[in-house]
C-alpha positions as YAML, in Angstrom:
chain: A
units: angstrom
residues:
- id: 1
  name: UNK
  ca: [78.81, 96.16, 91.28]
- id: 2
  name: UNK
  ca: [80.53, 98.42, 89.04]
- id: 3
  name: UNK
  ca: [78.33, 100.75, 86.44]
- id: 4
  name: UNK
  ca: [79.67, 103.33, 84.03]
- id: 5
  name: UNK
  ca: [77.59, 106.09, 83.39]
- id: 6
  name: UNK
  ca: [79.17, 108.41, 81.54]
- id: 7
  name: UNK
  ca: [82.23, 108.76, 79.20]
- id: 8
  name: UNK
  ca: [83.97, 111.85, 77.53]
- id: 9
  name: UNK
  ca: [86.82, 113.49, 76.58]
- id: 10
  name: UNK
  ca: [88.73, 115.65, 79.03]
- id: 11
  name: UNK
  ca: [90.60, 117.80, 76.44]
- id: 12
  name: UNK
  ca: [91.35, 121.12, 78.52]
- id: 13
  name: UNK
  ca: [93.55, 118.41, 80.71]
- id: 14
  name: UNK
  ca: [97.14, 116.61, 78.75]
- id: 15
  name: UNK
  ca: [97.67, 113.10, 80.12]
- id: 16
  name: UNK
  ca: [95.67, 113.54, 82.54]
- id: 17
  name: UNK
  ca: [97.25, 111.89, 86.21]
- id: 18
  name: UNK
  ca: [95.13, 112.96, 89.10]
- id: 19
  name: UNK
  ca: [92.22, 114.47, 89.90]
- id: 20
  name: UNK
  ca: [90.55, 115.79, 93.38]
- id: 21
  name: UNK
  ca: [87.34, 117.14, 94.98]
- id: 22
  name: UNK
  ca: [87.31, 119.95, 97.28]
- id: 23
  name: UNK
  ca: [83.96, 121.71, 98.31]
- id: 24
  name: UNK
  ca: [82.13, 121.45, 94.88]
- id: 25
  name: UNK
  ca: [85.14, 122.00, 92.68]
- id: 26
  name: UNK
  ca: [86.92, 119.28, 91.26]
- id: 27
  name: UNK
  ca: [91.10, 119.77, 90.70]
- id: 28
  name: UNK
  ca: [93.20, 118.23, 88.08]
- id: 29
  name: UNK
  ca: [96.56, 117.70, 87.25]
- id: 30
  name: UNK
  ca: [98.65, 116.43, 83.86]
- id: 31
  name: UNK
  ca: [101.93, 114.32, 84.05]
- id: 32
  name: UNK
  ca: [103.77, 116.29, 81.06]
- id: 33
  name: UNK
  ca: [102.31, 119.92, 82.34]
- id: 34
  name: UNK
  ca: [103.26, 122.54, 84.66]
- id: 35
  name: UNK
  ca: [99.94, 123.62, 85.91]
- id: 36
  name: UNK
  ca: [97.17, 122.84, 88.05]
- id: 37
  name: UNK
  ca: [93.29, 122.93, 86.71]
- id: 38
  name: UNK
  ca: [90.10, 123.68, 88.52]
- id: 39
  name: UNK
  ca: [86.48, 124.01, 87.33]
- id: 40
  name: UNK
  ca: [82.78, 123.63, 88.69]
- id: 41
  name: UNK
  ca: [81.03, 119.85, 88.74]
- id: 42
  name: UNK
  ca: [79.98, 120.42, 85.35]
- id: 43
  name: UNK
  ca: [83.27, 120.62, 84.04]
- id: 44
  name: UNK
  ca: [82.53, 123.24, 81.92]
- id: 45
  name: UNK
  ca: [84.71, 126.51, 82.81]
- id: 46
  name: UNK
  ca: [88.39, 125.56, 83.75]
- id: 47
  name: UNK
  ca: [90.75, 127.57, 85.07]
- id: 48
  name: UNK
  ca: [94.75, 127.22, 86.10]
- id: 49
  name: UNK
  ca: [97.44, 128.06, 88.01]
- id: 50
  name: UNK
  ca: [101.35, 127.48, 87.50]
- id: 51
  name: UNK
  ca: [102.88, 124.69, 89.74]
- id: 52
  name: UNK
  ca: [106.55, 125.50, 88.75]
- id: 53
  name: UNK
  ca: [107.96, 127.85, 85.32]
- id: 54
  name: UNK
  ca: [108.48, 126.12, 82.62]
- id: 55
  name: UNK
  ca: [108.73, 127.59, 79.01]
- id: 56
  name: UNK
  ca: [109.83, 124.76, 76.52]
- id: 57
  name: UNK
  ca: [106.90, 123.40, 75.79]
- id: 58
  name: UNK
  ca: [106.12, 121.05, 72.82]
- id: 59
  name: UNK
  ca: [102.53, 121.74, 71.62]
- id: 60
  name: UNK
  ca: [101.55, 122.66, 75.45]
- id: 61
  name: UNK
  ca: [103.06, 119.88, 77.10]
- id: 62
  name: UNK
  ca: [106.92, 119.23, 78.54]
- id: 63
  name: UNK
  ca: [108.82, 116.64, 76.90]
- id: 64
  name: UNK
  ca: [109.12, 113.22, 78.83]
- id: 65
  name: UNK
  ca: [112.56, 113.10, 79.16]
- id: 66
  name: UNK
  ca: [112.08, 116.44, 81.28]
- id: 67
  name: UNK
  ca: [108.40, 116.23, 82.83]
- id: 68
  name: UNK
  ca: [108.14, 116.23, 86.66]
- id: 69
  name: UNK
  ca: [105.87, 113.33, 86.43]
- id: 70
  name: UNK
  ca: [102.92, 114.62, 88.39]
- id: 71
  name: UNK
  ca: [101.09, 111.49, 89.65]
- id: 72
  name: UNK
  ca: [99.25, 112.03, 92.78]
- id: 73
  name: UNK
  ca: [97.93, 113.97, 95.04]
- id: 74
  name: UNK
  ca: [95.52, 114.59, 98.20]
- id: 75
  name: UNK
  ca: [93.44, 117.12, 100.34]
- id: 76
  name: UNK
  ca: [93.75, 117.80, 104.08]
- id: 77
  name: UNK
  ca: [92.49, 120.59, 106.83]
- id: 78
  name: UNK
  ca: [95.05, 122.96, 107.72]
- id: 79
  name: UNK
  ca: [94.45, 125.87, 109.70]
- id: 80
  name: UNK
  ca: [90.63, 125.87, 108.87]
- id: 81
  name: UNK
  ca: [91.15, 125.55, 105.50]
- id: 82
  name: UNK
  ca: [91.41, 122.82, 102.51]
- id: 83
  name: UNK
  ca: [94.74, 122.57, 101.57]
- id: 84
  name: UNK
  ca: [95.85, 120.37, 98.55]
- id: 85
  name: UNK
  ca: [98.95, 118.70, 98.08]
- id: 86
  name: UNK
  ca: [100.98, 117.25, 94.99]
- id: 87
  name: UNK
  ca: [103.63, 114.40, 94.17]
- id: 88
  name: UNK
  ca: [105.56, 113.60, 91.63]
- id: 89
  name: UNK
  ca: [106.49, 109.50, 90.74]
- id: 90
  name: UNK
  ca: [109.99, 109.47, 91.80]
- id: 91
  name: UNK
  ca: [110.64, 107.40, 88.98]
- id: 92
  name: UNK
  ca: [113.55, 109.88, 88.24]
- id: 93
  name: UNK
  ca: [115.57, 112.20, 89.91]
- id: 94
  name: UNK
  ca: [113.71, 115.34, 88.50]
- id: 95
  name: UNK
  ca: [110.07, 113.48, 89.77]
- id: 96
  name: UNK
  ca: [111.25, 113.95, 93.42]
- id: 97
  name: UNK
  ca: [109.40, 117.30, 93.53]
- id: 98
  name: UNK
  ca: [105.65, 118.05, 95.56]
- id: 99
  name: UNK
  ca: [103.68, 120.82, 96.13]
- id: 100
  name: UNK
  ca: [101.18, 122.08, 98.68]
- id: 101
  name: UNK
  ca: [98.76, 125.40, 98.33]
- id: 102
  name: UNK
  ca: [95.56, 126.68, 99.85]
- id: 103
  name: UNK
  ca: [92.48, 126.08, 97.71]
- id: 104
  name: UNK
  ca: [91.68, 129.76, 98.72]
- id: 105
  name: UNK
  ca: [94.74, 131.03, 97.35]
- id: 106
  name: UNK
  ca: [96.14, 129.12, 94.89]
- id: 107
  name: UNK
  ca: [98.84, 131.58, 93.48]
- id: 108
  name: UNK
  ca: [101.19, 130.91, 96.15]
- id: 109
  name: UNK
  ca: [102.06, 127.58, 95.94]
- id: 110
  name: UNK
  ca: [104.76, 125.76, 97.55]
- id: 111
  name: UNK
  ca: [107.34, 123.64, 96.60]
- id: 112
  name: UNK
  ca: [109.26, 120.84, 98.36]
- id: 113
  name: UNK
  ca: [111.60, 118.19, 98.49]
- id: 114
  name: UNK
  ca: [110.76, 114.24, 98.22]
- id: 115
  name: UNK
  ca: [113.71, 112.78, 97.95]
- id: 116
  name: UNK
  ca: [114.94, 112.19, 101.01]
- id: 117
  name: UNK
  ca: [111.27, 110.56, 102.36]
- id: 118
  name: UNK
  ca: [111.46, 108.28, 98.83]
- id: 119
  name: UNK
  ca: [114.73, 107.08, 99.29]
- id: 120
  name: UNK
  ca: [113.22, 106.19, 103.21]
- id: 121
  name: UNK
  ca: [110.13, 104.34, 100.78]
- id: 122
  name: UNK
  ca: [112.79, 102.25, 98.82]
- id: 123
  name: UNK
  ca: [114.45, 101.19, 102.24]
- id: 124
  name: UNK
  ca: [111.51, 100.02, 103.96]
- id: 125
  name: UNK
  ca: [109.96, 98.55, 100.87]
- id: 126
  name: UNK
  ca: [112.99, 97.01, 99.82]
- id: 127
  name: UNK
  ca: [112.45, 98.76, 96.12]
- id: 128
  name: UNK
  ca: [115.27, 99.59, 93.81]
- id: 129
  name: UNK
  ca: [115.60, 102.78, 92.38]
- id: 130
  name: UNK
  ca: [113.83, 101.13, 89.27]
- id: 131
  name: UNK
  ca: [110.85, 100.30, 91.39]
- id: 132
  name: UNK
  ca: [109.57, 103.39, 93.21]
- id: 133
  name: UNK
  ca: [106.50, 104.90, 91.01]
- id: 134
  name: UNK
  ca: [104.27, 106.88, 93.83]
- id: 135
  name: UNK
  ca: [101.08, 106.80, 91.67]
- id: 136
  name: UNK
  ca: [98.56, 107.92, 93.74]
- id: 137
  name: UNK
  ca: [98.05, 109.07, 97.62]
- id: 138
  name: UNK
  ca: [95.13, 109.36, 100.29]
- id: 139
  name: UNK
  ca: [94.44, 110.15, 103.81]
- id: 140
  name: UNK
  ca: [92.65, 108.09, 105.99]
- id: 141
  name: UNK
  ca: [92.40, 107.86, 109.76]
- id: 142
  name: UNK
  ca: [94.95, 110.20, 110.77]
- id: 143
  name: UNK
  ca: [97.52, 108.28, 108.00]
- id: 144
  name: UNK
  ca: [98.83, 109.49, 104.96]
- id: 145
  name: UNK
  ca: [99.13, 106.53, 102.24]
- id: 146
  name: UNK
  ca: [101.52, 106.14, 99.09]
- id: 147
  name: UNK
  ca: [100.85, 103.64, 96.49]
- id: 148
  name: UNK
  ca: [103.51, 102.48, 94.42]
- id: 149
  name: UNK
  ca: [102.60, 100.95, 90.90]
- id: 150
  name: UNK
  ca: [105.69, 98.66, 91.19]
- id: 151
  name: UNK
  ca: [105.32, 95.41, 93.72]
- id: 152
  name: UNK
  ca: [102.22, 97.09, 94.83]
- id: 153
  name: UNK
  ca: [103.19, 98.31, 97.78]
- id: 154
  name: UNK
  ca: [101.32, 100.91, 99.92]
- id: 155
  name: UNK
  ca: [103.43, 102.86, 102.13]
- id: 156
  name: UNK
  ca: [101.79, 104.54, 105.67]
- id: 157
  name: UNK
  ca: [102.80, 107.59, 107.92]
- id: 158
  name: UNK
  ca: [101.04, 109.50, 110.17]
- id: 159
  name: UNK
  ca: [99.49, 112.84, 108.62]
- id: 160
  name: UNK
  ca: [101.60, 114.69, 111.64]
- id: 161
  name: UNK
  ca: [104.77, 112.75, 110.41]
- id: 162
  name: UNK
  ca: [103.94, 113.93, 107.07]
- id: 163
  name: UNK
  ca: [103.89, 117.21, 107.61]
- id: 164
  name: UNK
  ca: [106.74, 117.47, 110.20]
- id: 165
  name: UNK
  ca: [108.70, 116.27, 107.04]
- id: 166
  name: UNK
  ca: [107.24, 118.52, 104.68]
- id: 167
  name: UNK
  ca: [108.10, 121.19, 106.73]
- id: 168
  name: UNK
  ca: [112.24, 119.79, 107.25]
- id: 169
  name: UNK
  ca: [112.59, 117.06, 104.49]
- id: 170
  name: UNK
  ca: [115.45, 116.42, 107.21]
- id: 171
  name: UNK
  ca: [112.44, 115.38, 109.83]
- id: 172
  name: UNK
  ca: [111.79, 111.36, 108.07]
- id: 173
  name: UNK
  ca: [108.69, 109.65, 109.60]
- id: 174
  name: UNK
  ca: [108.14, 106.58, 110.60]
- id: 175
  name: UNK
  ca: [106.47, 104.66, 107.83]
- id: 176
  name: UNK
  ca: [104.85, 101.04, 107.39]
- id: 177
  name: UNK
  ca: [104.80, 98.93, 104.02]
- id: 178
  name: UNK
  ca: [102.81, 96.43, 102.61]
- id: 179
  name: UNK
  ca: [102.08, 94.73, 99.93]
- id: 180
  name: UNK
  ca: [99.76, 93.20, 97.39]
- id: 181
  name: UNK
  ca: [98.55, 90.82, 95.12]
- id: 182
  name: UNK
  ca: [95.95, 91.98, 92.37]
- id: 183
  name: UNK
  ca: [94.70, 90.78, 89.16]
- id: 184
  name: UNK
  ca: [96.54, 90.17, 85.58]
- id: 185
  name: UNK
  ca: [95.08, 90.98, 82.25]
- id: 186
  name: UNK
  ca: [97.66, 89.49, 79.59]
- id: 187
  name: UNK
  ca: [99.89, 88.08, 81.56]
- id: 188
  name: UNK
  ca: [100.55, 91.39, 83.32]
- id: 189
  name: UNK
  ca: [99.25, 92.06, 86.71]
- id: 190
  name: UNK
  ca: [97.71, 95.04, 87.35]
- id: 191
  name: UNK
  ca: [99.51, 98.09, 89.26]
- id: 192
  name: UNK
  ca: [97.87, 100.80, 91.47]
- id: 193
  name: UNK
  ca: [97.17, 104.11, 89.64]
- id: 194
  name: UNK
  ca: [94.67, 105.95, 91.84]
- id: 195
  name: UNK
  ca: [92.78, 106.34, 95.32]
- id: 196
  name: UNK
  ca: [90.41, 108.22, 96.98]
- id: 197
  name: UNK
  ca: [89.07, 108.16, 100.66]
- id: 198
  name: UNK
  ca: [85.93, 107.07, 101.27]
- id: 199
  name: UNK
  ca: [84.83, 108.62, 104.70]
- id: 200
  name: UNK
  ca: [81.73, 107.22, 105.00]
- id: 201
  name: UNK
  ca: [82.57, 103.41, 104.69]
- id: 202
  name: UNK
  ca: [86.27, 103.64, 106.59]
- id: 203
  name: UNK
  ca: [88.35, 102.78, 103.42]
- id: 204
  name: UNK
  ca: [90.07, 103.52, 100.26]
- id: 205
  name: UNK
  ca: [88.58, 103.08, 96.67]
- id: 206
  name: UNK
  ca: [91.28, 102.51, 94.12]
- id: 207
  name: UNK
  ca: [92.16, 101.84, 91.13]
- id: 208
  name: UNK
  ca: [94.60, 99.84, 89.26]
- id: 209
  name: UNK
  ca: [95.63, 99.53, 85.74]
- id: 210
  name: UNK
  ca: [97.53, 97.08, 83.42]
- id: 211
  name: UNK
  ca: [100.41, 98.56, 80.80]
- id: 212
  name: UNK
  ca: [101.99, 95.36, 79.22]
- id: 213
  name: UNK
  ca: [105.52, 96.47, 80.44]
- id: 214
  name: UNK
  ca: [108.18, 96.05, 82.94]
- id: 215
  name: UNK
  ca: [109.11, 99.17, 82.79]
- id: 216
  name: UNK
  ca: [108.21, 102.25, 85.37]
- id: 217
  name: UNK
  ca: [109.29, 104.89, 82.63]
- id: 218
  name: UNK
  ca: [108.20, 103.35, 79.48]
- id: 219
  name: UNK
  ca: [104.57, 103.02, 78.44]
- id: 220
  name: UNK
  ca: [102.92, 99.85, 77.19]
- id: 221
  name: UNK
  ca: [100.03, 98.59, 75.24]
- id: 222
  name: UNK
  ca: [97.10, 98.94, 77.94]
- id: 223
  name: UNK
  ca: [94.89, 95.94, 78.16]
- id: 224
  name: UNK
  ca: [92.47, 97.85, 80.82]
- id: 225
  name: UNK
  ca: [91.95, 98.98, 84.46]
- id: 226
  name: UNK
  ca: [90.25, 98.02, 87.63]
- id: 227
  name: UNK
  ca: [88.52, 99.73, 90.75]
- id: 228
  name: UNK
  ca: [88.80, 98.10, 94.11]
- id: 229
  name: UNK
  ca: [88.19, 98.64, 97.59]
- id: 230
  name: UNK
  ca: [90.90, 98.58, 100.73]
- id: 231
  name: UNK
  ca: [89.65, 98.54, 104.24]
- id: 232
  name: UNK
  ca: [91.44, 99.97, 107.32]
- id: 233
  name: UNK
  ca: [92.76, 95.58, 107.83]
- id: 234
  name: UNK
  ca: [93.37, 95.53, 104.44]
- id: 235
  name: UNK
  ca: [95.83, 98.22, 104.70]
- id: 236
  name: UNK
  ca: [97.60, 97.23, 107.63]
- id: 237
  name: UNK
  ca: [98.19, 93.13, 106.32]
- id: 238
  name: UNK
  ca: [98.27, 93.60, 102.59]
- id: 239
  name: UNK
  ca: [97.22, 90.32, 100.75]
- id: 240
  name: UNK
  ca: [95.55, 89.27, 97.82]
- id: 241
  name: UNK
  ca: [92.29, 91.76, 96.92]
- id: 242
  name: UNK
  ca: [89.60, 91.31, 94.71]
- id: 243
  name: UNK
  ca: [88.48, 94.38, 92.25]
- id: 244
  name: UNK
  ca: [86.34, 94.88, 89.35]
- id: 245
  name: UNK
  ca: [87.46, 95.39, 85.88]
- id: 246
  name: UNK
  ca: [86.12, 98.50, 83.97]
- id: 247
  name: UNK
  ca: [84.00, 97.12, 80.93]
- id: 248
  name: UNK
  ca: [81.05, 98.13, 78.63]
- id: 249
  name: UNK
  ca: [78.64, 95.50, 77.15]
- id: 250
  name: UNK
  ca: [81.08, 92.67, 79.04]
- id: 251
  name: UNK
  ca: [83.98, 93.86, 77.57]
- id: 252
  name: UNK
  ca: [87.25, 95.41, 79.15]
- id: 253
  name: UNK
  ca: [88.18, 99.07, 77.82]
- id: 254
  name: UNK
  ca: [91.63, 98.68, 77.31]
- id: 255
  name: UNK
  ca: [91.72, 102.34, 79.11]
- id: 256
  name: UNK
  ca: [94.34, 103.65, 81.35]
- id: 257
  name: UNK
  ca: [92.90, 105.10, 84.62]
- id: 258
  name: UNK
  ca: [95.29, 107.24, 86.42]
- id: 259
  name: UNK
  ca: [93.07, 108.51, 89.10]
- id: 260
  name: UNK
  ca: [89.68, 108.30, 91.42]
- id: 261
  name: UNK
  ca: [87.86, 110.72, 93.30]
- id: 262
  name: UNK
  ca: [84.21, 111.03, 95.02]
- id: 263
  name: UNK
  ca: [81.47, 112.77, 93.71]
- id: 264
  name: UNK
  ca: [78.59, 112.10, 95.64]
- id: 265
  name: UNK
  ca: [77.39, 109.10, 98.13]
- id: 266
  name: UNK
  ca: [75.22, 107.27, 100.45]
- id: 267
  name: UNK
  ca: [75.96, 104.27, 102.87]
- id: 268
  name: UNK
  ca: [74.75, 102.40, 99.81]
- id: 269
  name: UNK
  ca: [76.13, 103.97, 96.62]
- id: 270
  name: UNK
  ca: [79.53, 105.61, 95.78]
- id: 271
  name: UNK
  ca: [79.17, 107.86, 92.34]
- id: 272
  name: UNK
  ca: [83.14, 108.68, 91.35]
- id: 273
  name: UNK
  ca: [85.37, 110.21, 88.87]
- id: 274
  name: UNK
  ca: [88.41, 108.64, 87.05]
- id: 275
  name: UNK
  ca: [90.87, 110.11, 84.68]
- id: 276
  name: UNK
  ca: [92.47, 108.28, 81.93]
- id: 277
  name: UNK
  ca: [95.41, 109.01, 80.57]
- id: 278
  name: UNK
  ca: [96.33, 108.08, 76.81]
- id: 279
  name: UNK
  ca: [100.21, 108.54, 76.50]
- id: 280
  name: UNK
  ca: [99.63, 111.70, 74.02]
- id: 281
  name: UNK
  ca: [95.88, 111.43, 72.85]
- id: 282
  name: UNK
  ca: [92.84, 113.59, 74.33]
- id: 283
  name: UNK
  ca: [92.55, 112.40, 78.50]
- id: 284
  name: UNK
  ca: [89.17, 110.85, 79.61]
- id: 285
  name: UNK
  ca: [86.76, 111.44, 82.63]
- id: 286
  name: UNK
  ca: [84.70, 108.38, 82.99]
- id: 287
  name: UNK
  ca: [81.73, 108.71, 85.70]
- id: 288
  name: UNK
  ca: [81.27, 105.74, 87.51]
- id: 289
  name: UNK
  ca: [78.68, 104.12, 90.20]
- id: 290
  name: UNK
  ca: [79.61, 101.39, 92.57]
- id: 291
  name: UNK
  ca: [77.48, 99.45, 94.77]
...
């Protein structure tokens, strides 16, 4: 059972695309900007750091013909320390950017290469350039996992693969693909947008959302999103999964959630965060509790 418990706007955040907790602070990143956001569970006091320079801004936010496309991102244990890293879609050739930093220090973030590792995901998901949209990413079990909006396909590499390749984008892993089948709204099926790892319960909570387009660079009408769960069999067969739509008073909010993360939980109850993002109006955080 799916309850929404709170709704506002997110306005310190453009087009909002990802979000992550680490320790008690959550982390947030835009599509169209260059920086990285931070601030307490209260979301009150933000604060930011530069992913990569960019000055030609258009009313704080980079142009889409020239955005990096920020779309997902995840936190691991390095070293003894939380260390968060960040993807663009790959939708275009400038979106095959990530970057990595050290929650402890993040002014010295690091950049590197995807596209050699997304031209791998196109291979072994039989994708054409057209296809690949990495929308969101998790860890689980030792594996890193990519989820592309297109086909809905989840891509799989160990996390030591992962970062052997980060390390020399000339060092490919070994990576597994699936795919699946989840539910329309308008005649358009729903397309993976977000994920978070639930540690707890062994699987990953996502979310999916409907744009009523073919398109991975153009935006749509939305007719509204979904939250689902994938277990550790789910993720290695694919199929056709079940999830929840996102209403109020029985009714679908034709909102576009980009992104999950967890706040708190039990063995019983999961409370999370999503972002929305509104293709140029004021982003969303929508709290959330699922039983």
């Amino acid at each position: 059972m799916l309850e929404i418990t709170r709704l506002f706007p997110l306005t310190e955040v453009p087009s909002a695309s990802g979000i992550e907790k680490v320790g008690e602070n959550f982390w947030l990143i835009g599509d169209n900007s260059p920086n990285i956001f931070w601030c307490d569970e209260h979301f009150t006091t933000f604060q930011k750091a530069q992913l990569y320079d960019y000055d030609d801004l258009e009313n704080g936010v980079i142009p889409k013909k020239k955005k990096r496309d920020l779309e997902a991102m995840f936190s691991i244990e390095m070293d003894g320390d939380s260390h968060i890293f960040i993807f663009g879609s790959g939708s275009k050739e400038k979106r095959m950017k990530g970057f990595f930093f050290s929650v402890n220090d993040s002014n010295k973030i690091q950049q590197f290469d995807l596209e050699n590792l997304y031209h791998l995901l196109m291979k072994e998901g039989n994708l054409s350039s057209d296809e690949l949209n990495i929308e969101a990413a998790a860890v689980l079990k030792e594996e890193v996992y990519f989820f592309n909006r297109k086909r809905n396909c989840v891509f799989s590499m160990s996390i030591e693969d992962f970062l052997n390749y980060v390390s020399d984008d000339k060092n490919l892993p070994t990576i597994k693909s699936v795919r699946f089948k989840l539910p329309s709204l308008d005649g358009f099926e729903a397309g993976f947008s977000g994920a978070a790892t639930d540690e707890i319960n062994q699987r990953i909570i996502f979310t999916a959302s409907v744009e009523q387009t073919d398109s991975t660079y153009f935006d749509g009408e939305t007719s509204g999103s979904f939250v689902g769960f994938l277990t550790c069999e789910d993720l290695a067969h694919g199929g056709t999964i079940a999830c929840e739509p996102l209403s109020k008073n029985r009714a679908i909010l034709k909102v576009k959630v980009e992104s999950i993360c967890i706040h708190q939980q039990t063995s019983e109850e999961v409370t999370c965060f999503l972002v929305t993002d509104s293709d140029g109006g004021v982003s969303e955080l929508i709290e959330i509790k699922l039983k």
